[in-house]
C-alpha positions in Angstrom: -101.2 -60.2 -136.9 -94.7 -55.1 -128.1 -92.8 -52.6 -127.6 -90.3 -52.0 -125.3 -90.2 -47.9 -125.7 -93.2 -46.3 -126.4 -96.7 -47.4 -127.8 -96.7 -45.8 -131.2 -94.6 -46.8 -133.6 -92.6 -44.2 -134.7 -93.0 -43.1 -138.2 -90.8 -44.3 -141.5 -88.2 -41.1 -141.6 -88.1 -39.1 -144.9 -84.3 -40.2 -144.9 -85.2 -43.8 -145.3 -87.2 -42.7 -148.2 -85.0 -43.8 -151.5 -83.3 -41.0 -153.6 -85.3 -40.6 -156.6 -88.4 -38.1 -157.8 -91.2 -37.7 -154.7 -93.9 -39.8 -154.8 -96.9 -39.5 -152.8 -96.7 -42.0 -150.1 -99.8 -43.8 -149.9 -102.0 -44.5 -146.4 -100.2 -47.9 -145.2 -103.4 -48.7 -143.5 -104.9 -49.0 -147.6 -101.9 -50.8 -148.7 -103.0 -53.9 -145.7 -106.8 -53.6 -146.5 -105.8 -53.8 -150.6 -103.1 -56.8 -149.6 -105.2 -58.4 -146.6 -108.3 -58.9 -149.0 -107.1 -61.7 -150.6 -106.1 -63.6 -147.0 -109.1 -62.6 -145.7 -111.1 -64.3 -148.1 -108.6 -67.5 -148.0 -109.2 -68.1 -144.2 -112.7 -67.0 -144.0 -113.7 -70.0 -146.0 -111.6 -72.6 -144.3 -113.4 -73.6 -141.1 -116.3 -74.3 -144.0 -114.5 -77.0 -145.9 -116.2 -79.8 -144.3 -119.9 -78.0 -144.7 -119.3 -77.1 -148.4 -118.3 -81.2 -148.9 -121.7 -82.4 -147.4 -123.6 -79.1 -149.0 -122.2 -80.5 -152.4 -122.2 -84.4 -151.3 -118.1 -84.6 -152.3 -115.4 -85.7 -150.8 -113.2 -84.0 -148.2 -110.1 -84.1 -151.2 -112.9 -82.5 -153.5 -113.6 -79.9 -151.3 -110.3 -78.8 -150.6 -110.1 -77.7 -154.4 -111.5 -74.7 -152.9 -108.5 -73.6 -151.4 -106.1 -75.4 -153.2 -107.1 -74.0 -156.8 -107.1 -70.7 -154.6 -103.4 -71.0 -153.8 -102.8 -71.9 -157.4 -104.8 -69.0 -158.9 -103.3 -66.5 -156.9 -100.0 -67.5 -157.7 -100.7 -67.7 -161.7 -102.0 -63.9 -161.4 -98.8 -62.8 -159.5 -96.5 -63.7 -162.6 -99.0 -61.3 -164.5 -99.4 -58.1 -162.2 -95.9 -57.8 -161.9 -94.8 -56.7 -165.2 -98.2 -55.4 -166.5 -97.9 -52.8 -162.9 -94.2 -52.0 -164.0 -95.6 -51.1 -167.8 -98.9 -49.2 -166.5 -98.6 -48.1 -163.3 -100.0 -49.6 -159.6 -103.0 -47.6 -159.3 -105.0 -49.1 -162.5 -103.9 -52.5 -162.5 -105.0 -52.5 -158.5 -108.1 -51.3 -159.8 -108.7 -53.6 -162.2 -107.7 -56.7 -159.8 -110.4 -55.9 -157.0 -113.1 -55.9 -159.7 -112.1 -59.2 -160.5 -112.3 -60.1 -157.3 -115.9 -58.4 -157.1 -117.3 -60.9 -160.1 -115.9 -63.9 -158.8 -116.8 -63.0 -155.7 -120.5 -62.8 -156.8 -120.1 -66.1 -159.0 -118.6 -67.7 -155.5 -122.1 -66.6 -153.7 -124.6 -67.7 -156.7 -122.5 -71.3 -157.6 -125.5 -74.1 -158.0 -122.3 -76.6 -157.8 -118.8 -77.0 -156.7 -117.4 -76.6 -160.0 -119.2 -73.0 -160.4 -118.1 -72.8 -156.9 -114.3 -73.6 -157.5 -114.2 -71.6 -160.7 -115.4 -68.5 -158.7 -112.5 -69.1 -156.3 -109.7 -68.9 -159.1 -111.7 -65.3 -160.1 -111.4 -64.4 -156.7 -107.8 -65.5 -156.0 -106.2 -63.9 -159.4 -108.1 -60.5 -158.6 -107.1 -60.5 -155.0 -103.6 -61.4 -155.9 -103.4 -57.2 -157.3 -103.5 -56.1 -154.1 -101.1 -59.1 -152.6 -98.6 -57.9 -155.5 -98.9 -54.8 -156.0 -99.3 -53.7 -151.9 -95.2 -55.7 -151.9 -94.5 -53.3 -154.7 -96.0 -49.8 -153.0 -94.3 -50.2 -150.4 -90.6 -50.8 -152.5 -91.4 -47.6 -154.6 -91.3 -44.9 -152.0 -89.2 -46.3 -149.1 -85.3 -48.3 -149.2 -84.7 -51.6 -147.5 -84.9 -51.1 -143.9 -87.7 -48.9 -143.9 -89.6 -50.9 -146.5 -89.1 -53.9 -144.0 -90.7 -51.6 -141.1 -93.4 -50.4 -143.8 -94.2 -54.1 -144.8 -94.7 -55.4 -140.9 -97.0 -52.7 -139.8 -98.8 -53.8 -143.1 -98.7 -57.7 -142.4 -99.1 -56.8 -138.8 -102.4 -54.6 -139.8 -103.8 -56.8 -142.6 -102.9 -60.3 -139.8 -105.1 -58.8 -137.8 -107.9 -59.0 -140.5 -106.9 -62.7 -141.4 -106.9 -63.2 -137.4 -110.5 -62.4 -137.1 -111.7 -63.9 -140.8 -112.2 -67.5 -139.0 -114.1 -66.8 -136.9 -115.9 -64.5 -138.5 -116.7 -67.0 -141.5 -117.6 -69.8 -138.9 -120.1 -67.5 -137.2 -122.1 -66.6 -140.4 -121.7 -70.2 -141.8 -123.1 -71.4 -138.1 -125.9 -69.0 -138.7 -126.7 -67.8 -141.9 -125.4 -70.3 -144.2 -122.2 -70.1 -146.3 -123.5 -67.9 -149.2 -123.9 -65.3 -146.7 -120.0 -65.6 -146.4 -119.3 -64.7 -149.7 -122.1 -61.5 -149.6 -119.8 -60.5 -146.6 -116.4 -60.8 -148.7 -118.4 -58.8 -151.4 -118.8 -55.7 -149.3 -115.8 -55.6 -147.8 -114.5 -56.1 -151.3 -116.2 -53.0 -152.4 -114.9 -51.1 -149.4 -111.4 -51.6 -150.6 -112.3 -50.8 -154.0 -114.2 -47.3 -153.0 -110.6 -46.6 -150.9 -108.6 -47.7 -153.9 -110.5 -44.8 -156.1 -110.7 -42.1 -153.9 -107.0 -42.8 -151.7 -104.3 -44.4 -154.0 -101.9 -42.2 -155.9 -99.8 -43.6 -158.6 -96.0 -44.8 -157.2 -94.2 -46.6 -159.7 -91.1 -44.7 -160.3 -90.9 -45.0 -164.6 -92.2 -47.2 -167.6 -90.7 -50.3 -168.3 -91.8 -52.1 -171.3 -93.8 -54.9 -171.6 -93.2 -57.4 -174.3 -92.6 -61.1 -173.9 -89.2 -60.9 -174.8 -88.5 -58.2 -172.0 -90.8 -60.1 -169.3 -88.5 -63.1 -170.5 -85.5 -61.2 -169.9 -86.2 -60.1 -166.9 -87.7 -63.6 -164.8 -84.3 -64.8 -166.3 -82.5 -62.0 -164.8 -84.2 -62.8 -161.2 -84.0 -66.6 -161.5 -80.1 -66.1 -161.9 -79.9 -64.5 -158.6 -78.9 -66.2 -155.7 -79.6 -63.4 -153.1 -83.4 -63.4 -154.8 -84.2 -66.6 -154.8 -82.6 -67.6 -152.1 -84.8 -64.7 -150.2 -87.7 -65.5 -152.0 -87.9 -69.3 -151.5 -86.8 -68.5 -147.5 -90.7 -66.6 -147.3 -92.0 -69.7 -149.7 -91.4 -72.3 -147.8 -92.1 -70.0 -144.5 -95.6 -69.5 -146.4 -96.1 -73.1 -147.1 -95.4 -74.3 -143.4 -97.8 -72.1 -142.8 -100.8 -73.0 -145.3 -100.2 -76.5 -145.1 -101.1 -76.3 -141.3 -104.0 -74.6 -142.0 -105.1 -77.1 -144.8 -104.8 -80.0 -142.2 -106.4 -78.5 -139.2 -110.1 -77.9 -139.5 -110.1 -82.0 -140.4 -108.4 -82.7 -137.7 -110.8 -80.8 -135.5 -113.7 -82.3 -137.5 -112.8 -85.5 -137.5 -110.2 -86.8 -135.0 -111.9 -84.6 -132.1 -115.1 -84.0 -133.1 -115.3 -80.0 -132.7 -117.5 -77.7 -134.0 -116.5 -75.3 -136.9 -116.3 -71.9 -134.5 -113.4 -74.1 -132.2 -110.9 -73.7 -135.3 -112.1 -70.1 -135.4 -111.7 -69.2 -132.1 -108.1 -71.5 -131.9 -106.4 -70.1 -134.9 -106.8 -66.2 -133.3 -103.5 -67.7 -130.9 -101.4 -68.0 -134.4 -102.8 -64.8 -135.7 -101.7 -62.7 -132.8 -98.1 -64.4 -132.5 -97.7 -63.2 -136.1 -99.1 -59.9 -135.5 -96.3 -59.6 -132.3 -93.8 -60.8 -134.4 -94.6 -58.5 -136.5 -94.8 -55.8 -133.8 -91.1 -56.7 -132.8 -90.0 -56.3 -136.1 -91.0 -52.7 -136.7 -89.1 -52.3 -133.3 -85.8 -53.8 -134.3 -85.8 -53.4 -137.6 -83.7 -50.3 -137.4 -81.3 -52.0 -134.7 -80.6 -55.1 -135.8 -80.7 -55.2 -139.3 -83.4 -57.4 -141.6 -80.7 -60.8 -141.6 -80.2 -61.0 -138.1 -84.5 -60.9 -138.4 -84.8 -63.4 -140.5 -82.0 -66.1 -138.5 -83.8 -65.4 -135.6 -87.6 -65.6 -136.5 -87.1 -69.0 -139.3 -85.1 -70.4 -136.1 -87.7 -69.6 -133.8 -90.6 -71.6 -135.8 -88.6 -74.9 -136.5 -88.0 -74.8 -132.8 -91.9 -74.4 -132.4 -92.7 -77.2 -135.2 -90.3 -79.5 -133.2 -92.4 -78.9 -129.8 -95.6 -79.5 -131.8 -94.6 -82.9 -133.1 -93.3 -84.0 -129.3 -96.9 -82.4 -128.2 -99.3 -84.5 -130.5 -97.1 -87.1 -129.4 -97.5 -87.0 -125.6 -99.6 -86.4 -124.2 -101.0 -86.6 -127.7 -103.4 -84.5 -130.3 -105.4 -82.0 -129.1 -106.1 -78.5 -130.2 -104.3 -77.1 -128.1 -100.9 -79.4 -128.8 -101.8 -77.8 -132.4 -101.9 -73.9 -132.0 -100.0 -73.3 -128.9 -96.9 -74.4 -130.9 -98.3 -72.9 -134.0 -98.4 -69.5 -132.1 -94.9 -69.1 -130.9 -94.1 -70.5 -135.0 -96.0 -68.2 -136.2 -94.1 -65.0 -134.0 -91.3 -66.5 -135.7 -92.8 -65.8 -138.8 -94.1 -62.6 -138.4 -90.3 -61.6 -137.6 -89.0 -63.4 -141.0 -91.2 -62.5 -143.7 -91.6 -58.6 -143.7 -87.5 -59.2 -143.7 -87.0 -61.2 -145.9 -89.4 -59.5 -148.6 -88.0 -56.6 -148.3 -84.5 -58.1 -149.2 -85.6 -59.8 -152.6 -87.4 -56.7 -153.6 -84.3 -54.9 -152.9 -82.6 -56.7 -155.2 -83.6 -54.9 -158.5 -86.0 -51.9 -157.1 -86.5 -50.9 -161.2 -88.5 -54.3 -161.4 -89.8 -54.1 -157.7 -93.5 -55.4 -159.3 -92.5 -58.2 -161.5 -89.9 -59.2 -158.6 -92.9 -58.8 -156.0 -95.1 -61.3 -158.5 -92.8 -64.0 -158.8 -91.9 -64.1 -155.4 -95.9 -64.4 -154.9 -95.8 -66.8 -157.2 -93.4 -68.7 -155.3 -95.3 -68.5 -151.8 -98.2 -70.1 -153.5 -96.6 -72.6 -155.8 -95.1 -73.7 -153.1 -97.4 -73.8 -150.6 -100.2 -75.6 -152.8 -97.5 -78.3 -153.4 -97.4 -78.8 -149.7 -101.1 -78.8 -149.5 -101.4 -81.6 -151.9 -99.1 -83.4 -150.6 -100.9 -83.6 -147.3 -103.4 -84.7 -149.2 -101.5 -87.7 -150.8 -100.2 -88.9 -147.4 -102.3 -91.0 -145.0 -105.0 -89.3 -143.1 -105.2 -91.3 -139.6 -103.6 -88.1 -137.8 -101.4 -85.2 -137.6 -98.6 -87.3 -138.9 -98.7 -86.1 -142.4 -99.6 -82.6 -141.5 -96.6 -82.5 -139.2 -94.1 -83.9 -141.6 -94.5 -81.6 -144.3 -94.5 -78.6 -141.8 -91.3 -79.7 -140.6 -89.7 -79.8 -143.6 -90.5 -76.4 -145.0 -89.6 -74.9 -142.1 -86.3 -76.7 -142.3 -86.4 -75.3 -145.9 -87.1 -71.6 -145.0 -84.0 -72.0 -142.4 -81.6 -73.3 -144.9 -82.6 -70.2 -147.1 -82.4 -67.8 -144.9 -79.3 -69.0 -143.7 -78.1 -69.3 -147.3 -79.1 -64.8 -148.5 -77.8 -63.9 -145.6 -74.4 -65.3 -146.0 -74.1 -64.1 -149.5 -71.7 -61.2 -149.6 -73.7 -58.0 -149.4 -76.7 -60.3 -148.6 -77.3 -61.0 -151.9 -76.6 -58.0 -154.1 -72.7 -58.8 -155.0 -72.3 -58.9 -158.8 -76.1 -58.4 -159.5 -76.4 -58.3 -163.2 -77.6 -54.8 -164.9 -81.3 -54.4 -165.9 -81.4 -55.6 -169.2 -81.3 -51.7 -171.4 -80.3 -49.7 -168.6 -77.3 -47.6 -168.3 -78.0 -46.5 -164.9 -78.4 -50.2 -163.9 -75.2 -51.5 -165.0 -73.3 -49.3 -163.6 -75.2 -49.5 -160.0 -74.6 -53.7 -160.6 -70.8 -52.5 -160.9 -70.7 -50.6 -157.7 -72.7 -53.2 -155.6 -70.0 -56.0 -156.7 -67.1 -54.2 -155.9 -68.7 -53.3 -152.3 -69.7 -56.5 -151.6 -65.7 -58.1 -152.7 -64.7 -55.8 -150.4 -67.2 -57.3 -147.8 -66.8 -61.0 -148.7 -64.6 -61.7 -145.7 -66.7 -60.5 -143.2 -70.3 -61.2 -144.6 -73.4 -59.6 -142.4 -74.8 -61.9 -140.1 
């Protein structure tokens, strides 16, 4: 949310596990239900944005606080999962997350106003978050680069297909039972993934690190000096953003420029869904073959090529919905080829910190993606001009990136600084920079 071989995809190899103490590897199909909650609950609501402003007599920018406080509470939580998972351990902190995002869940289906409603949406996005961080973070613990790249795209591509269906899904009940009966929906499957959690989930992080605020300090400093990280990072951030910003645009476009019911953006947005889910499909393919930089080139190219025919489309023959997802589709294959690759190289920059490194970058994703939702908002409504500017850009933005990590020496890892109070860590940093010297003529592609 494909192959050219066989229809299974073949299994993550014990080899590509990394050298260190066995860990329990953990059902993947959990990891996308614990990391596709959060999505799921984001795009279930959306094709509801214009009911909820007439339910609660606001305006269309007053209603979007919905979503847009939802980006900005999930990326505030990310910066705190991180490092408290690194200190205490996945399992717990996971645990702790989807009960958050049981209360606010409740609060969400209860809310007499849109403030109550709003406020239950941050509780919601900063539990859900856990599972968006800490699913990243899993995933780093038992398996190296390449094969966490495979292991994170038959996550995305399982947990997509959840966020595929949520749409529709959200516009049905909306159409027929009202949208409270959304939110007693997202409750359930809320405690579904809680129940799994309990009984499923083993613990995977790999040792203690400490967590004070001088430490957390040290260590956000230590990734913000990184060019490979943030250059990989920002490349999925602004991917994300091109992404949400769409999203945030469309149902009003729908609404209001073509008069459609709620269930057309629910049935239109499955085209996107499953181009990211074949993307993503691809990418467990080739993974192994072509290496994650050569993925993440390919797929950031791929969507600016898309957003470019979407701007021509909408403006001949002109807007319609299918001018929107058609293009959106082949972007969002694109995408579904880039991200899992691209994760999977920041988080391979310092593996000892894989969950604070998995929280920033979520951090990043939504920062930057509720900055491009309110700037649609800021920007003149008459049409899909604003929407298609600020898509544009970030996928200009996510290119640039990508370009940029790839083209670092060692894609990234040269003369990575040491872990701040580890031995081991220095003296890895050491061997990394003197590889990647060696491979600064001929950087991978």
């Amino acid at each position: 949310m494909v192959s050219a071989s066989s229809s299974v995809a073949p299994p993550i190899a014990p080899s590509d596990v990394a050298p260190a103490a066995p860990r329990a590897v953990p059902p993947l199909l959990l990891i996308a239900m614990a990391t596709g909650l959060g999505f799921s609950a984001l795009h279930m609501i959306v094709p509801a944005l214009p009911l909820l402003a007439r339910a609660f007599a606001a305006s269309p920018a007053q209603a979007q606080l919905v979503l847009t406080l939802y980006f900005i509470g999930i990326a505030a939580g990310q910066l705190v999962y991180g490092p408290v998972s690194d200190r205490f351990g996945r399992r717990p902190v996971l645990i702790a997350g989807l009960g958050l995002f049981l209360a606010g869940t409740a609060l969400c289906g209860f809310a007499p106003s849109l403030p109550a409603l709003i406020a239950g949406r941050v509780a919601q996005a900063i539990g859900a978050c856990a599972g968006v961080v800490l699913g990243r973070a899993i995933i780093r613990d038992v398996y190296g680069r390449d094969a966490a790249a495979r292991g994170m795209a038959i996550v995305m591509m399982t947990m997509t297909l959840g966020s595929a269906v949520s749409p529709a899904v959200g516009a049905t009940v909306v159409e027929w039972l009202g949208w409270r009966a959304m939110f007693a929906l997202l409750g359930a499957l809320g405690a579904i993934v809680l129940g799994s959690t309990l009984a499923r989930l083993a613990e995977t992080r790999p040792e203690p690190v400490p967590l004070n605020a001088a430490e957390i300090a040290r260590t956000y400093a230590l990734l913000t000096r990184s060019r490979g990280y943030l250059c990989f990072a920002l490349c999925t951030a602004f991917t994300s953003a091109s992404w949400f910003s769409f999203i945030a645009s469309a149902p009003y476009l729908l609404s209001e420029l073509l008069h459609e019911p709620p269930t057309t953006y629910g049935a239109m947005i499955m085209l996107p869904m499953g181009g990211y889910m074949l993307g993503n499909g691809v990418a467990v393919r080739i993974a192994r073959r072509t290496g994650a930089n050569a993925m993440i080139l390919a797929g950031c190219g791929l969507s600016l090529g898309a957003g470019a025919v979407m701007a021509g489309w909408c403006v001949y023959p002109g807007l319609s919905a299918w001018a929107l997802f058609v293009p959106l589709a082949v972007s969002a294959v694109g995408n579904g080829l880039s991200q899992p690759a691209a994760l999977a190289g920041a988080l391979s920059i310092y593996p000892r910190v894989a969950g604070t490194a998995s929280g920033f970058l979520g951090f990043l994703q939504m920062a930057v993606s509720a900055l491009g939702t309110m700037l649609i908002g800021v920007l003149p409504h008459g049409g899909p001009a604003a929407m298609l500017v600020v898509v544009l850009a970030t996928q200009v933005a996510a290119l640039a990136l990508g370009y940029a990590a790839v083209r670092l020496p060692a894609a990234g890892l040269a003369g990575r600084p040491a872990l701040p109070g580890n031995a081991a860590g220095k003296a890895a940093g050491k061997a990394a920079g003197k590889a990647a010297a060696g491979a600064a003529d001929s950087p991978q592609a």
